[in-house]
VEXBAKOL-191853 format. One record per residue: x, y, z of N, C-alpha, C in turn. Coordinates in steps of 0.2 Angstrom, whole numbers, padded with zeros to 4 digits, always signed. Atoms other than C-alpha are relative to their C-alpha. Layout:
REM VEXBAKOL-191853
XYZXYZXYZ ...
END
This chain:
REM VEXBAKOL-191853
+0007+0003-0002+0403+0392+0065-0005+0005+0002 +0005-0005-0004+0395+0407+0074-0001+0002-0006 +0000-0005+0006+0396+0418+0057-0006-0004-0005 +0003+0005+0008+0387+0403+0047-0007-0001+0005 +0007-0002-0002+0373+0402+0061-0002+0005+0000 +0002-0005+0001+0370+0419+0060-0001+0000-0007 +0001-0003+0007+0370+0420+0042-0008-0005-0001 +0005+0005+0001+0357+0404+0045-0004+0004+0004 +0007-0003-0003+0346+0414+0055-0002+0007-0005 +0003-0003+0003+0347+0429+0045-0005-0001-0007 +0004+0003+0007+0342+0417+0028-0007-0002+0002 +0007-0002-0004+0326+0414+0040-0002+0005+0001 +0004-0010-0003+0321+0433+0044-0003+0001-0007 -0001-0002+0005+0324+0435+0027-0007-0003-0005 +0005+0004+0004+0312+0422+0019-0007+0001+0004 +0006-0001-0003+0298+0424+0034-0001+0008-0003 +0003-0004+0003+0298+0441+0030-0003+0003-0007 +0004+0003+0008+0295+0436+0011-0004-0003-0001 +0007+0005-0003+0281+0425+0016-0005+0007+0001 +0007-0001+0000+0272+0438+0023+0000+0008-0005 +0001-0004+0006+0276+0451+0009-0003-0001-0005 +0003+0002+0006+0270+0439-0003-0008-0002+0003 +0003+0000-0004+0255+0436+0008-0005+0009-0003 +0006-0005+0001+0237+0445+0000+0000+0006+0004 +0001-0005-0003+0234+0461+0004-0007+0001+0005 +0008+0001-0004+0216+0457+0013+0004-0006+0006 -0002+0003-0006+0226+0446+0025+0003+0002+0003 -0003-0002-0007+0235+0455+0033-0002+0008+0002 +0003-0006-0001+0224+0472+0034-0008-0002+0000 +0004+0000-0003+0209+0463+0041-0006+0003+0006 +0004-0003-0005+0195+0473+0049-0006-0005+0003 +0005+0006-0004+0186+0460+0063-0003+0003+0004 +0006-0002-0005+0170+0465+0074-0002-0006+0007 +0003+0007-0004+0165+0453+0089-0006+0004+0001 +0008-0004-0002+0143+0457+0092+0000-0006+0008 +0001+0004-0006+0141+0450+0111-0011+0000-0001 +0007+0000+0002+0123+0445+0103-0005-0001+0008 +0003+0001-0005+0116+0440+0121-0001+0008+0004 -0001-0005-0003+0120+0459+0126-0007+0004-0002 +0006-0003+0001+0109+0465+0113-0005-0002-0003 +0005+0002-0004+0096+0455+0116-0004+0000+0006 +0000-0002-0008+0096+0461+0133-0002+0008+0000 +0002-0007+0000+0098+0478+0130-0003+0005-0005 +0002-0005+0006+0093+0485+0113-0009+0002+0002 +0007-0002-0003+0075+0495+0114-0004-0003-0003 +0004+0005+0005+0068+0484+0101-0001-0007+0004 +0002+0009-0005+0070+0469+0114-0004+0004+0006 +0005-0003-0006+0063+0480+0127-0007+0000-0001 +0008-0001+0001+0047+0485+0116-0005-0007-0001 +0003+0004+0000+0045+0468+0114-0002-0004+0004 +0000+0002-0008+0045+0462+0132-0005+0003+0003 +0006-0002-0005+0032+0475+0136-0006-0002-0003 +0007+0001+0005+0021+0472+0121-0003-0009+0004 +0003+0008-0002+0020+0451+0127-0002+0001+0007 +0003+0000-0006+0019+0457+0145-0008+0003+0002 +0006-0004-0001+0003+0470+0141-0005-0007-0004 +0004+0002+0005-0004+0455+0128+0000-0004+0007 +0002+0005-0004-0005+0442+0142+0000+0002+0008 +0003-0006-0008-0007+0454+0160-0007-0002+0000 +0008+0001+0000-0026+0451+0157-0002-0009+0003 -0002+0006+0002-0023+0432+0155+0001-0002+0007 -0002+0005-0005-0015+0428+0169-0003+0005+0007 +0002-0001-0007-0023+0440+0182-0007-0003-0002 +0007+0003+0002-0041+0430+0175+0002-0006+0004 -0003+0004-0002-0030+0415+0180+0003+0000+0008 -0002-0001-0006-0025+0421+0196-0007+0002+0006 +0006-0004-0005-0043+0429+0201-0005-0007+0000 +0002+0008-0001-0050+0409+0196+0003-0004+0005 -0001+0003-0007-0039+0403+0208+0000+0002+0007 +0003-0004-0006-0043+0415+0222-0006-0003+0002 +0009+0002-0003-0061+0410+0219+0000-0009+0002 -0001+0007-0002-0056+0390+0220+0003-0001+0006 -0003+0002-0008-0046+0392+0236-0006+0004+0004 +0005-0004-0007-0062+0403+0244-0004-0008+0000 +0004+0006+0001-0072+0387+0237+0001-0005+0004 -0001+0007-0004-0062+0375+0246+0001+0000+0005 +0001+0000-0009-0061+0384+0263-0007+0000+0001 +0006+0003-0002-0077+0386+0262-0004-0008+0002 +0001+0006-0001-0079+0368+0259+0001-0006+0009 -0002+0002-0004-0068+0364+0273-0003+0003+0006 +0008-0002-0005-0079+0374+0285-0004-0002+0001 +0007+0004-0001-0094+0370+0281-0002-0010+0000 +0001+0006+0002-0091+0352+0276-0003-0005+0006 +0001+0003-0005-0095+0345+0293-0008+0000+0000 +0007-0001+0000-0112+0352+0291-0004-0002-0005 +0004+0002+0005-0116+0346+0274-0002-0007-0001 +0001+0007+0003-0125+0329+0268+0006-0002-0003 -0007+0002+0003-0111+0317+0261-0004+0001-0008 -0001-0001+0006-0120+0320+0244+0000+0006-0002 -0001-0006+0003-0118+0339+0243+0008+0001+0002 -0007-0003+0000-0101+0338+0250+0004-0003-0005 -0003+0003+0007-0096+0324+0236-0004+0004-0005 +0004-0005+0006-0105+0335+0224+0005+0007+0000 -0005-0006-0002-0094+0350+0230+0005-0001-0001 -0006+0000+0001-0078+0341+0231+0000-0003-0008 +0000+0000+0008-0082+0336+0212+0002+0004-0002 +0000-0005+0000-0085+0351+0209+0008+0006-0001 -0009-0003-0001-0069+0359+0214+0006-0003-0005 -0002+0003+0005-0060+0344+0207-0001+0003-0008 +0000+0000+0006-0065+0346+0190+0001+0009-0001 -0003-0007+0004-0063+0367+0191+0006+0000+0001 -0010-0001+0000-0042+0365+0197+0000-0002-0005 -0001+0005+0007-0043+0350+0182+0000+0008-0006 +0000-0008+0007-0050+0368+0170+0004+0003+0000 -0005-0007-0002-0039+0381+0179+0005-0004-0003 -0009+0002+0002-0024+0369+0176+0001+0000-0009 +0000+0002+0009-0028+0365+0157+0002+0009+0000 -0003-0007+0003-0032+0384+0156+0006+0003+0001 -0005-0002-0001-0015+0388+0165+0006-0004-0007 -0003+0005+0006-0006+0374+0151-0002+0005-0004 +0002-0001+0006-0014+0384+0137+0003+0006+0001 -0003-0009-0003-0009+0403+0144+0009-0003-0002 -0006+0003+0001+0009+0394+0145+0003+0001-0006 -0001+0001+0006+0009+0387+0128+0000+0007-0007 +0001-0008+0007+0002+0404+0119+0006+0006+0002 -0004-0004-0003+0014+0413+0131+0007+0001-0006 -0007+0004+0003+0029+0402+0124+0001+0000-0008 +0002-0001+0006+0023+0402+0105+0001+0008-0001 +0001-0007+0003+0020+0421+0105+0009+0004+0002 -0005-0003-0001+0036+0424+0113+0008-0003-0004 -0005+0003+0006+0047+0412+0100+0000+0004-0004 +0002-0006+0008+0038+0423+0084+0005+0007+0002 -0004-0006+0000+0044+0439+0093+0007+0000+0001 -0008+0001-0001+0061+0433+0098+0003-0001-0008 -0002+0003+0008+0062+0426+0080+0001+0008-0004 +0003-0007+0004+0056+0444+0073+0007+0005+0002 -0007-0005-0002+0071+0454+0084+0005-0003-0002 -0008+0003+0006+0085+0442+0079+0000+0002-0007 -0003-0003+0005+0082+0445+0063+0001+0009-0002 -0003-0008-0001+0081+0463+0066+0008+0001+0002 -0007+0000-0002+0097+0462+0074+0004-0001-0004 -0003+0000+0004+0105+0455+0064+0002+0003-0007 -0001-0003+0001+0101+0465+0052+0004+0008+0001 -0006-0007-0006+0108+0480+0062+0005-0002-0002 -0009+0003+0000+0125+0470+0062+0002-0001-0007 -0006-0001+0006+0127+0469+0046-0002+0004-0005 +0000-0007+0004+0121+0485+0039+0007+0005+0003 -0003-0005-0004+0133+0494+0053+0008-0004-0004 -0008+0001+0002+0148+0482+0047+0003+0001-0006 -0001-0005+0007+0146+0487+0028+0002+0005+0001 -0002-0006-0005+0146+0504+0036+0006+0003+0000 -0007-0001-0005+0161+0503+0046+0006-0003-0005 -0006+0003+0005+0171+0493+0030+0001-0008+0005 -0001+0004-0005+0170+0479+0043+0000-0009-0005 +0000+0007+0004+0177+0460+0034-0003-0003+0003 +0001+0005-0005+0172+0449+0047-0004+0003+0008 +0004-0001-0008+0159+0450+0063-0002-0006+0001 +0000+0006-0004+0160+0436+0074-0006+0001+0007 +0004+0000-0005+0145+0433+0085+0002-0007+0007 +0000+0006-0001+0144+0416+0094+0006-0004+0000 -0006+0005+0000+0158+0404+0099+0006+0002+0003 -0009-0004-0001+0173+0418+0103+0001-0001+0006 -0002-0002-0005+0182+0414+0118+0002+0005+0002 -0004-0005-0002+0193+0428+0120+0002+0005-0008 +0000-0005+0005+0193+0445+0110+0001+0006+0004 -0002-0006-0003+0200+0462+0115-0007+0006+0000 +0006-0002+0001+0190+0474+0117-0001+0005-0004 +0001-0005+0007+0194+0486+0103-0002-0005-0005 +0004+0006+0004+0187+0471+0093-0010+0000-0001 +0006+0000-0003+0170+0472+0103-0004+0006-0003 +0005-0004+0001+0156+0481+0093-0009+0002+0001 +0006+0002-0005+0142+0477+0103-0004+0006+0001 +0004-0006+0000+0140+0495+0110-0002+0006-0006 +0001-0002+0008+0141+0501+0091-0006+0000-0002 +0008+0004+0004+0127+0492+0086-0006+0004+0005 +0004-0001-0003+0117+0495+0101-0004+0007+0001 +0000-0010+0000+0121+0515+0099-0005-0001-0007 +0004-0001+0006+0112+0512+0081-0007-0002+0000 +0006+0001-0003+0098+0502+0087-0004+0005+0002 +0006-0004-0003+0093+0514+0098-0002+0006-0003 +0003-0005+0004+0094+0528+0084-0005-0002-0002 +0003+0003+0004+0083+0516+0075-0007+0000+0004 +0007+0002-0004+0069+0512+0089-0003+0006-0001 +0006-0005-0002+0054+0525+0092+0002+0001+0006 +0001-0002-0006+0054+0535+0107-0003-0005+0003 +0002+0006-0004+0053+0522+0119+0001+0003+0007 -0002+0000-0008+0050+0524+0138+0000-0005+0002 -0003+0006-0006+0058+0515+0150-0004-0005+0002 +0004+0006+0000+0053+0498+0153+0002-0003+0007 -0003+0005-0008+0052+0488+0171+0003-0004-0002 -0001+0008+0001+0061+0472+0171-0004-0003-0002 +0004+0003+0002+0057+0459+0160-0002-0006+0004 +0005+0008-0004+0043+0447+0166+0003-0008+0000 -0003+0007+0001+0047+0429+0169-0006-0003-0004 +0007+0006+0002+0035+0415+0161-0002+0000+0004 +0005+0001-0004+0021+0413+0167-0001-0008+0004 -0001+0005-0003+0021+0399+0178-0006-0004+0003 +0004+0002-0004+0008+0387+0180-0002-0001+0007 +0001+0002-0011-0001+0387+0199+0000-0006+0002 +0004+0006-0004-0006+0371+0206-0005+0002+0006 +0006-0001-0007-0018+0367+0220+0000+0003+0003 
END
């Protein structure tokens, strides 16, 4: 009985490893890339230069936006100051007044927003596809069958070609200087 289980384990060794001898040659000498896309997006110089291009295109924008609301909060101490000494129909004439400039500032703040958000989807749209073109010129390249961006829970890191890419990008970029952190949206103010 022992001899004839053994002979029965070895007719399985025998057949599995017939299985993957007859098993294509592209299946079992698969070259697989993981891109941690979120990295370079963060880090490539190309997302840099487009973080400082949107931050230079609207710096104007929002300190016009910040020096209108300076003048509206001087407006409305003043208001509160003086208000006790004014006729009621200059100081309803004043608190109109004010009213309908936050009503402006706010709209203008909405609009700065909106162009912000628009101008910075075009660019993020414009580096994705850069990127990706990165990744899959470098994985022709490299002989690479498969790059998996998105989805992968768990992946070694000799799989990980993220810094790869990133080293080719930055061949790729212009002499770039260093960039501060990137800006947040701009955030409408209120009252």
């Amino acid at each position: 009985m022992k001899r004839l289980i053994t002979t029965h384990s070895l007719a399985w060794i025998v057949a599995i490893a017939g299985s993957f001898a007859a098993l294509p040659a592209w299946a079992v000498d698969l070259k697989i890339g993981v891109v941690d896309y979120g990295k370079l997006m963060e880090a490539s110089p190309q997302a840099k230069t487009v973080v400082d291009a949107i931050r230079t295109e609207f710096t104007p924008r929002q300190r016009d936006l910040q020096n209108e609301q300076q003048s509206l909060k001087a407006k409305e101490d003043k208001l509160q100051k003086d208000g006790a000494t004014m006729t009621e129909d200059q100081r309803q004439r004043t608190e109109k007044e004010l009213r309908d400039s936050y009503r402006d500032l706010s709209r203008k703040q909405q609009e700065v927003q909106d162009d912000f958000n628009a101008r910075r989807n075009e660019e993020m749209s414009r580096l994705q596809k850069t990127l990706i073109e990165e990744v899959r010129v470098y994985a022709k390249a490299q002989n690479f069958d498969l790059v998996i961006a998105d989805g992968v829970i768990y992946s070694t890191s000799s799989l990980d070609i993220t810094p790869a890419i990133l080293a080719a990008l930055q061949s790729h970029a212009p002499a770039a200087k260093t960039s501060a952190p990137a800006p947040a949206a701009p955030k409408p103010q209120g009252k």
